[in-house]
C-alpha positions in Angstrom: 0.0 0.0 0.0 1.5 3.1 -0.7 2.7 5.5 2.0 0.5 8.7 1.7 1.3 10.9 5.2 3.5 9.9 7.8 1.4 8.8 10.9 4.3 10.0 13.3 7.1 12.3 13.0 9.8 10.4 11.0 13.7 11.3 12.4 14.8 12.7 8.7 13.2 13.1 5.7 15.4 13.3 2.5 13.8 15.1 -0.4 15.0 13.5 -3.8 16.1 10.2 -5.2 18.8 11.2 -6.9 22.7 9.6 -6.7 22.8 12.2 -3.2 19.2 11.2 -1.7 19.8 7.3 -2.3 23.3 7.8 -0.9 22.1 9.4 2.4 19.6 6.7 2.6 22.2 3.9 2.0 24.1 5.6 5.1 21.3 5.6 7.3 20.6 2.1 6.9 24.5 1.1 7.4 25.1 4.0 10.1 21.5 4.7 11.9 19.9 1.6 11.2 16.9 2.2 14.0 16.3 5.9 12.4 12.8 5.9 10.5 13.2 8.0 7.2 11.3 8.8 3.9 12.8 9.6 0.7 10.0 12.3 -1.5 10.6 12.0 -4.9 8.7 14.5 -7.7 9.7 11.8 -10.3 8.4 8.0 -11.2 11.8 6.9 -10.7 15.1 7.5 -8.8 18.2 8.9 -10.5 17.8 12.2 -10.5 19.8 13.8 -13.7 20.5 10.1 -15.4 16.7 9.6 -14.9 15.6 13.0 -16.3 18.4 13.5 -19.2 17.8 11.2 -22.0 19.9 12.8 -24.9 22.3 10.7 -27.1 24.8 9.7 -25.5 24.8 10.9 -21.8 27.3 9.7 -19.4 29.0 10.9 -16.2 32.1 13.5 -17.1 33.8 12.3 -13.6 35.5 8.9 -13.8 33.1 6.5 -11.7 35.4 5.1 -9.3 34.5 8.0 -7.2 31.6 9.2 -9.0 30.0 5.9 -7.2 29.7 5.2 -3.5 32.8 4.6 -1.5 30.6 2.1 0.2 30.0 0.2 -2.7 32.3 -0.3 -5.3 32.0 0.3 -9.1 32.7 -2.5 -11.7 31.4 -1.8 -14.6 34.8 -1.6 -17.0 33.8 2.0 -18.3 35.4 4.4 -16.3 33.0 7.2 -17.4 29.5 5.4 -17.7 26.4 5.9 -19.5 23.3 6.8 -17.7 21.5 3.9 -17.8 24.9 1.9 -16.1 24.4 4.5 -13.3 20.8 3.8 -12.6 20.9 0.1 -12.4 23.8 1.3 -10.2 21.5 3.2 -7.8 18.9 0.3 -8.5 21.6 -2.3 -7.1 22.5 0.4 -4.1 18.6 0.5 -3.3 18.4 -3.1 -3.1 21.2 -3.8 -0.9 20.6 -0.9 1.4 16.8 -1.3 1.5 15.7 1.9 0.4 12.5 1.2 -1.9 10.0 1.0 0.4 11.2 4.3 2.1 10.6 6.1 -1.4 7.5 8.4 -2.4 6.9 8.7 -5.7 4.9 11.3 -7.4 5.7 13.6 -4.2 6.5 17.2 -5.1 7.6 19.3 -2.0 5.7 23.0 -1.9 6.8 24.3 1.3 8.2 23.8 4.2 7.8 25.3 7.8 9.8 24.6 11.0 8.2 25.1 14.1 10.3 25.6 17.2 7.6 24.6 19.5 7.5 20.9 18.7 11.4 21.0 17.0 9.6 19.5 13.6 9.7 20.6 10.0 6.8 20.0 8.4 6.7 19.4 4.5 3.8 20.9 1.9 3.6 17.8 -0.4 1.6 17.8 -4.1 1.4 14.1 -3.8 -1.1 12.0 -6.5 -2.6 15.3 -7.2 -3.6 15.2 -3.0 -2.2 17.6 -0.7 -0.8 15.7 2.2 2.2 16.8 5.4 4.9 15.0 6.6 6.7 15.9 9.7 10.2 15.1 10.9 13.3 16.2 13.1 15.9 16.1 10.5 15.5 17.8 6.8 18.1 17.1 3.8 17.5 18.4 0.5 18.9 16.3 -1.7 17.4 17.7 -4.8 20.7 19.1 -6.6 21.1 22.2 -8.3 19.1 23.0 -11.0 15.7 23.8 -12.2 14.1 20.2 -13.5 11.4 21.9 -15.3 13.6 23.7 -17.8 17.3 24.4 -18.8 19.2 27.9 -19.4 18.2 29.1 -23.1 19.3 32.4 -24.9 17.3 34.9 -26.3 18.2 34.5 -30.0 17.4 36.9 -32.5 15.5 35.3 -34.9 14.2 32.3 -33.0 11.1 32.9 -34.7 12.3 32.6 -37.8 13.9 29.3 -37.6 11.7 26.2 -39.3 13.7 23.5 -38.1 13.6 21.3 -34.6 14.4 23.6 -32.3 15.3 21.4 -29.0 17.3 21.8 -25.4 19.2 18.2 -23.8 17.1 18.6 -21.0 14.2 17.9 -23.0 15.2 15.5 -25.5 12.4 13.8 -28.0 12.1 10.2 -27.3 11.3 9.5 -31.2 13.8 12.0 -32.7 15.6 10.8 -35.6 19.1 11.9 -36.3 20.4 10.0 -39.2 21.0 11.8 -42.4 20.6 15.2 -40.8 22.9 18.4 -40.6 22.5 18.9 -36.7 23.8 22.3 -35.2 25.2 21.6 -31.2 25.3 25.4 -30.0 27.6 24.9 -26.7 31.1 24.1 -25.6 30.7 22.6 -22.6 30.2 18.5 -21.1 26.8 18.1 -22.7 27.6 19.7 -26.7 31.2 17.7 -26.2 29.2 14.5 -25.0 26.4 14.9 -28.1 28.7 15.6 -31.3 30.5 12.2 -31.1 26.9 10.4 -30.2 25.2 12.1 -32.8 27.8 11.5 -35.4 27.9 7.6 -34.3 23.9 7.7 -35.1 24.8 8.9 -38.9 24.3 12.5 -38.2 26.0 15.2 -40.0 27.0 18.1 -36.7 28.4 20.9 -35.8 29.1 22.2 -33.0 29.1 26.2 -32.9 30.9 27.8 -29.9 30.8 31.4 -28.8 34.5 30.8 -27.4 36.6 27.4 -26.4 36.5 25.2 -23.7 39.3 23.3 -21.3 39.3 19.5 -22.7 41.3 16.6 -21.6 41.1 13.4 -23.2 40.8 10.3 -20.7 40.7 6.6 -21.9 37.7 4.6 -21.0 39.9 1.9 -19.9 43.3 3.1 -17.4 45.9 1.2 -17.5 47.0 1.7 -14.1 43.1 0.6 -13.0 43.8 -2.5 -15.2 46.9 -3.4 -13.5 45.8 -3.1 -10.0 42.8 -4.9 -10.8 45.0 -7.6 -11.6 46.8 -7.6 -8.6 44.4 -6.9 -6.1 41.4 -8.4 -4.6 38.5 -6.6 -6.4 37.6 -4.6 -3.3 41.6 -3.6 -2.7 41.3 -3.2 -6.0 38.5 -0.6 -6.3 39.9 1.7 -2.9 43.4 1.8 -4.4 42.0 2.9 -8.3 39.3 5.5 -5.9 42.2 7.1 -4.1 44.4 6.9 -7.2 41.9 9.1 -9.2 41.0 11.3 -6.2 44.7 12.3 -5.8 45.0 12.8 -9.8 42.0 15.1 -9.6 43.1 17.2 -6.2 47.1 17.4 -7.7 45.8 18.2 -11.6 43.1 21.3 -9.7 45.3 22.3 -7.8 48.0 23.2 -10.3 45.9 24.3 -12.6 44.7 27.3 -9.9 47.9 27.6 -8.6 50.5 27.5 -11.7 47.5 28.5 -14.6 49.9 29.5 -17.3 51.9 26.1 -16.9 48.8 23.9 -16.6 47.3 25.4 -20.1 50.8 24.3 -21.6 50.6 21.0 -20.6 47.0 20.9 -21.4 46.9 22.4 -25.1 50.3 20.3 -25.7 47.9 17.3 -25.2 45.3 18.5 -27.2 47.5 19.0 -30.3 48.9 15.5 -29.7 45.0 14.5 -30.5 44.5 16.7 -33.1 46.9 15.2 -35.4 45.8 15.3 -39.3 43.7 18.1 -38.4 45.9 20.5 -36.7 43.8 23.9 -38.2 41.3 23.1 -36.0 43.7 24.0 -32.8 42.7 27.4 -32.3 38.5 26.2 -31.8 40.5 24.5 -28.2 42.5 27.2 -26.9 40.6 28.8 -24.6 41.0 32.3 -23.1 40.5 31.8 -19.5 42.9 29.5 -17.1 42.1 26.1 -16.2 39.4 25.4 -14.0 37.8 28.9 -13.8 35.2 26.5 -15.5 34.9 22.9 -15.5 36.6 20.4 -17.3 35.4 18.6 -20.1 36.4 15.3 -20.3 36.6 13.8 -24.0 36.6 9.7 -23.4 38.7 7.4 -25.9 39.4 10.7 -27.8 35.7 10.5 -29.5 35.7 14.1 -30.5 38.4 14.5 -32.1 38.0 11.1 -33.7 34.3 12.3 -34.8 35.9 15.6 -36.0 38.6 13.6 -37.7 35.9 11.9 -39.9 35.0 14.6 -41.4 31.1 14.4 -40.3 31.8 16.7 -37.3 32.3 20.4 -37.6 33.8 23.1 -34.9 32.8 26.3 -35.3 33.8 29.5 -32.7 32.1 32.4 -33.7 29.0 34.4 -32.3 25.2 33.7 -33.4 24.0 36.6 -35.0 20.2 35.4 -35.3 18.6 32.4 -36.5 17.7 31.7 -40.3 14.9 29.9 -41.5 17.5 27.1 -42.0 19.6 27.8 -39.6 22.3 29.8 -37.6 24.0 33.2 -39.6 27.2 33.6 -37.6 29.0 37.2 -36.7 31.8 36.5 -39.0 29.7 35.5 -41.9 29.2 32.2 -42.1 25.6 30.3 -41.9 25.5 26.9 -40.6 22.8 24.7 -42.2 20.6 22.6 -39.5 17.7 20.5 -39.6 18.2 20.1 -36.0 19.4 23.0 -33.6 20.8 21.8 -30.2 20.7 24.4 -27.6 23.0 23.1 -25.2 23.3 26.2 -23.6 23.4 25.2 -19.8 21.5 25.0 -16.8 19.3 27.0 -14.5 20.2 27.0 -11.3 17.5 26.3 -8.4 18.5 26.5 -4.7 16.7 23.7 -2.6 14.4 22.3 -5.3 12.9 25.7 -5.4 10.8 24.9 -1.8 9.3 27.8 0.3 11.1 27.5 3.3 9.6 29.1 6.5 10.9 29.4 10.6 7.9 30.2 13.0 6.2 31.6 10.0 8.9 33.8 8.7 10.2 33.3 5.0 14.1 32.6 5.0 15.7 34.2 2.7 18.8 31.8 1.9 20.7 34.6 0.1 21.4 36.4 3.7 23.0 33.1 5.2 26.0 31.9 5.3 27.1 27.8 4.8 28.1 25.7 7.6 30.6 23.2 6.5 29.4 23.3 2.9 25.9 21.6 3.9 24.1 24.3 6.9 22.6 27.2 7.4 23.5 30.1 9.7 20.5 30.3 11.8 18.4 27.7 10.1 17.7 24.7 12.6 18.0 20.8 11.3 18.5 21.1 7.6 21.1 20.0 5.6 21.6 20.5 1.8 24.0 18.1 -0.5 25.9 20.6 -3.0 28.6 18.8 -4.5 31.6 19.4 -5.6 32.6 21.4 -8.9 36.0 20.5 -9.4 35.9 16.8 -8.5 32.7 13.7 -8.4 29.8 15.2 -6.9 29.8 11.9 -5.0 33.0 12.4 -3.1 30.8 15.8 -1.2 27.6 13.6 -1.0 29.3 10.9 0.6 30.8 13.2 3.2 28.2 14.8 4.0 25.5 11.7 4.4 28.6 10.3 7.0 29.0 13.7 9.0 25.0 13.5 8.9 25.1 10.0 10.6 27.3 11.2 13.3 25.2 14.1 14.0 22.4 11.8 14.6 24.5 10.1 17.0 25.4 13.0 19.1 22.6 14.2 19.1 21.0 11.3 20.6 23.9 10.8 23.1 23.0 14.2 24.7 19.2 14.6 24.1 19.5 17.3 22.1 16.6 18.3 19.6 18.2 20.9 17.7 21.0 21.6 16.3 21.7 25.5 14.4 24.7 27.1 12.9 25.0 29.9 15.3 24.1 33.0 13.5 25.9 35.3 15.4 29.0 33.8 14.8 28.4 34.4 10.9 27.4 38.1 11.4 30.8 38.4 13.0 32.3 37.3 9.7 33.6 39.1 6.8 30.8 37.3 3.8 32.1 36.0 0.4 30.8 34.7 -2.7 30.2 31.2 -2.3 32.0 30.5 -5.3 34.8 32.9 -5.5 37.1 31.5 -8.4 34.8 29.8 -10.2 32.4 31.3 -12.9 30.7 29.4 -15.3 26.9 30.9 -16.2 25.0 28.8 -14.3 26.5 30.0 -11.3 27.0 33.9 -12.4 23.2 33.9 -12.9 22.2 32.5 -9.7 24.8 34.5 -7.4 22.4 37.0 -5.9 20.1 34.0 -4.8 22.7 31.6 -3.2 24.0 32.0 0.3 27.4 33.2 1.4 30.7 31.3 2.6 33.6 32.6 5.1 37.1 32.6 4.4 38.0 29.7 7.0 36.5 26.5 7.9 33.4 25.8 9.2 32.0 28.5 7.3 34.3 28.2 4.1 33.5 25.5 0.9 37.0 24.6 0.3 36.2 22.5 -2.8 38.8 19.8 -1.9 37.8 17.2 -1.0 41.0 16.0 1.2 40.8 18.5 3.5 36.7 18.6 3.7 37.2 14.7 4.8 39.6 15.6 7.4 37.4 18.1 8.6 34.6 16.0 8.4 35.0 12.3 8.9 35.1 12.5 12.1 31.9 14.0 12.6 30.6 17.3 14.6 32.6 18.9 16.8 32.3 21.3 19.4 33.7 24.3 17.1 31.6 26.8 19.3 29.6 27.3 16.4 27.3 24.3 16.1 24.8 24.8 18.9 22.8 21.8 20.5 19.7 22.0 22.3 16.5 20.6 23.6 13.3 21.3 22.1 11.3 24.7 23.3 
């Protein structure tokens, strides 16, 4: 029978099904196994993005040895996976973990209210087209980052005009057929470089039109240092030493690219000239103009992109859309690009906390006006937590963290009878507020700055976007920093 209202209060309630919701939920069961939870999920499914994006293609740009759960290891040869490999990897989590019956389906979240009284939050839910409320100590929004309903599109000039499919990732037609026709990708970034080489392999004529270039590094599918200690190790050996391998790669290779940006972009374009070869005029469409890492990097498995450019049925392009044609895309140094199909991989829109209605004793919070508590709480803001993962590294690695730090919050809390737990707000007035993502400015996140909340220079107020140092800080759990305040119900 499906659950339609919790009869009691529950001791969390997770809100999404995605990679971070079924991860917290795995953690509870290994970590608070007598905790009673529910998992509200908008969607029919769980997956999150590899449930909602359906376009040619898609796959994870991290590798997935720690794109999965450190708790469970990943063994699927491809070391950057296609979506459907990730949800029957979330599918085989949920089993193990006993998480289905915990899930709501068909459960949007409107609103929800904290009341100080009772120490509850209590959830607004659309639910089977019934309104219905759920109450419980703990909150964790695990509904990512962006707006589900729509992605980021530009106002071209001429979109009117245009007579062709017009179409954005996020929304990708089921029944769209590909082969034979001149397809326009407009975008640079992970999704265009994941759709040119799938579109191409499904007989498509593309190209992929770029206002300026992006940061690419070509990874093979299968490393040959993973294959080697795969055959030396016991698979699970095996999995933590190829996990901590890549997680050092990705810290040293960030790390110099923000620290030592002009020698990073040597090594980097030195590559990407190595993989150009036989097509060596096309150089200047991946040299980009910013350092590495201001933006993220795309990741260009088994060379596909270059091979698909190499075939001559891809095209690169870097120039600015003037307007749309009736056939296609006049560029601002001349040249038109005929498409059947234009592509608008333009991005994201960014949505903070599933775009919910959050109130305390009545009173709207306005998330812009806090400030993050170890990259997951709010100043002032009582028993929530939020999963933001990282932008530099697997979103995983931060989910992971943060559903462990969760646990042991739980714990202590229970070991002293506290209720409630709030990021002192005081403390953050006392502090000098910052961007929350100072060094790194890709759209999504320049349009949404106003609306996100603030970070500190230091720990426990600071996202350090590394993920060494957040695990230090936070594999052991809470501490008693001063700032974290414990205390009974009212």
């Amino acid at each position: 029978m499906p659950i339609t209202e919790a009869t009691s209060p529950l001791d969390v309630l997770i809100v999404g099904a995605g990679i971070s919701g079924i991860g917290l939920a795995c953690h509870l069961f290994r970590e608070c196994p007598d905790k009673r939870y529910r998992i509200l999920e908008a969607r029919s499914d769980i997956g999150g993005t590899w449930d909602l994006f359906q376009y040619p293609g898609i796959r994870s740009d991290s590798d997935m040895y720690t794109f999965g759960f450190e708790f469970k290891p990943w063994r699927n040869p491809k070391t950057l996976s296609d979506g459907e490999s990730i949800k029957q990897y979330l599918y085989e989590a949920a089993d193990e973990h006993a998480v289905w019956p915990n899930i709501v389906f068909g459960c949007k979240v409107l609103a929800a209210a904290w009341d100080s009284d009772t120490a509850l939050w209590s959830l607004t839910v659309e639910e089977q087209g019934n309104i219905a409320t759920y109450q419980a100590k703990l909150l964790s929004m695990c509904s990512g980052y962006y707006d589900y309903a729509a992605g980021y599109l530009p106002d071209f000039p001429g979109q009117q005009d245009y007579q062709g499919i017009f179409i954005h990732p996020q929304h990708w037609p089921h029944d769209l057929a590909v082969a034979g026709k001149n397809i326009a990708v407009i975008g640079s970034g992970a999704t265009a470089v994941t759709l040119v080489p799938a579109l191409v392999e499904r007989g498509a004529e593309v190209t992929m039109v770029q206002r300026s270039p992006t940061w690419v590094l070509s990874m093979p599918q299968k490393n040959p240092v993973n294959e080697f200690l795969k055959k030396i190790l016991p698979a699970r050996w095996a999995h933590a030493a190829i996990r901590w391998y890549n997680i050092t790669f990705q810290n040293i290779l960030y790390r110099l690219c923000r620290a030592k940006p002009a020698f990073a972009s040597r090594v980097l374009l030195k590559r990407i000239r190595r993989h150009l070869v036989g097509i060596e005029e096309l150089m200047p469409h991946f040299t980009p103009d910013y350092d590495p890492w201001s933006q993220r990097l795309c990741i260009v498995p088994d060379d596909d992109l270059f091979n698909a450019l190499r075939s001559g049925q891809a095209h690169i392009v870097t120039a600015k859309i003037e307007r749309l044609t009736e056939n296609g895309l006049q560029l601002s140094d001349g040249e038109h690009v005929n498409a059947d199909i234009l592509v608008s991989a333009t991005g994201l829109q960014l949505k903070l906390l599933g775009g919910v209605e959050f109130t305390l004793d009545g009173k709207r919070v306005d998330f812009s006006e806090t400030l993050m508590y170890q990259g997951m709480m709010f100043s002032g803001v009582p028993n929530l937590f939020n999963t933001f993962g990282y932008v530099n590294a697997s979103w995983t690695l931060r989910a992971d963290l943060n559903a462990h730090y969760i646990c042991g919050l739980i714990r202590k809390m229970d070991r002293t009878g506290a209720a409630v737990v709030t990021p002192d707000p005081e403390a953050a007035e006392r502090l000098n507020p910052l961007p929350l993502f100072d060094d790194f400015n890709p759209g999504y996140i320049q349009r949404a700055l106003a609306m996100l909340p603030k970070q500190g220079e230091q720990p426990p107020w600071q996202m350090t976007q590394q993920y060494l140092k957040d695990r230090r800080l936070l594999r052991k759990g809470p501490e008693d920093d001063g700032v974290l305040k414990f205390h009974a119900a009212q």
